[in-house]
N, C-alpha and C positions, 0 to 999 in steps of 0.2 A: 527652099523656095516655095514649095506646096503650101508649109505651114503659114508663111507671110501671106500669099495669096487666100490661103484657108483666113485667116485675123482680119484680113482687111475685108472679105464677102462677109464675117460678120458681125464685121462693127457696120457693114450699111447698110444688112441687115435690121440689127438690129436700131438703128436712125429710123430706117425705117417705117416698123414696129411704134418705135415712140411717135412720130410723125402721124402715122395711120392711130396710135389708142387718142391723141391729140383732138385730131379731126372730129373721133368720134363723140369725145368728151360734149365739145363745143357743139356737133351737132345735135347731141341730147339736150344742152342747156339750151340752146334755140327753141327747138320742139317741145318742152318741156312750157315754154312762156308762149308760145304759140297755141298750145292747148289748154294753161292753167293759166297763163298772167302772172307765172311767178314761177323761183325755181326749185324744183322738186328734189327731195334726198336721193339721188343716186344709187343703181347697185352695179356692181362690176362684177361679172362674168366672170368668169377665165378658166381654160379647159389646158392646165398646165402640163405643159411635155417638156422633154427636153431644152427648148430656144425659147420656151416661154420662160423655163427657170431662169433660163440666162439671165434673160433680160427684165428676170422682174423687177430687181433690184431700179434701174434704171427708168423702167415705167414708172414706179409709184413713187418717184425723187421728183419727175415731171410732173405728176399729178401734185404734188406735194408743190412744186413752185408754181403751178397753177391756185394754189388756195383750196385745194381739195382737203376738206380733212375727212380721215377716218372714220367711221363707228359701227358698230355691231348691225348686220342685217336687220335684225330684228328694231331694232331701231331705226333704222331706213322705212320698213314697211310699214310702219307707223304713219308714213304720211299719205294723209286721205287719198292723193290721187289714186293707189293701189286700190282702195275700196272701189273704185270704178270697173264694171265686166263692159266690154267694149263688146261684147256680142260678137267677136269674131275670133275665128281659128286663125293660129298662123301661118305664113308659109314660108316655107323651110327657114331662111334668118331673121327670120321678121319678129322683130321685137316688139314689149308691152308697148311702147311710143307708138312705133308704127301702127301700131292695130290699133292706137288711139286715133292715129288720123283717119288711117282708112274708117273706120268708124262715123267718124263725126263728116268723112267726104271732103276733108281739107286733101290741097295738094301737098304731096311727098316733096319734103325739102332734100335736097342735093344728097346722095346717101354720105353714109362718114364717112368710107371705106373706099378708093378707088378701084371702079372696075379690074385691073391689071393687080390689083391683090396687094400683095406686103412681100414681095420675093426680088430679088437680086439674079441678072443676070449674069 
């Protein structure tokens, strides 16, 4: 019984997971045409552990039927918005977008991530 209970916290879990990389995605493409007028190459994070391996599979099928395609960082960073120093340090999760807004004094769009995190009770 443990283990059906252990399968099912993380398959929703990891729904989860894809639901919250999801949000962020789209909240970056928002921000991105909010700062630029258009949308910027992407880079993706990821501080892989255990539940991230899980579930990477699974992330990058969603990203994939979102129209995300692939490519070498170095080819991401190619695009000029990176050439921009927003003059400000981060704090603590605060990403290059973020510090583009805080920056330029736009208001913070809705964070990706819900306050209550990506955990299953």
């Amino acid at each position: 019984m443990r283990g059906v209970r252990a399968s099912r916290a993380v398959e929703a879990l990891t729904r989860r997971f894809r639901k919250a990389a999801l949000r962020a995605l789209h909240w970056s493409e928002q921000t991105a045409e909010t700062l630029v007028q258009r949308p910027i190459k992407q880079i993706l994070l990821l501080h892989v552990g255990a539940f991230d391996a899980l579930a990477l599979g699974d992330l990058l099928s969603a990203y994939e039927e979102r129209g995300v395609l692939f490519i070498p960082v170095q080819e991401a960073l190619g695009d000029p918005v990176y050439g921009i120093d927003p003059k400000v340090t981060g704090r603590g999760q605060e990403n290059f977008l973020t510090q583009l807004l805080r920056a330029t004094s736009r208001p913070r769009p809705r964070p990706p991530v819900p306050p209550e995190g990506c955990h299953t009770d």
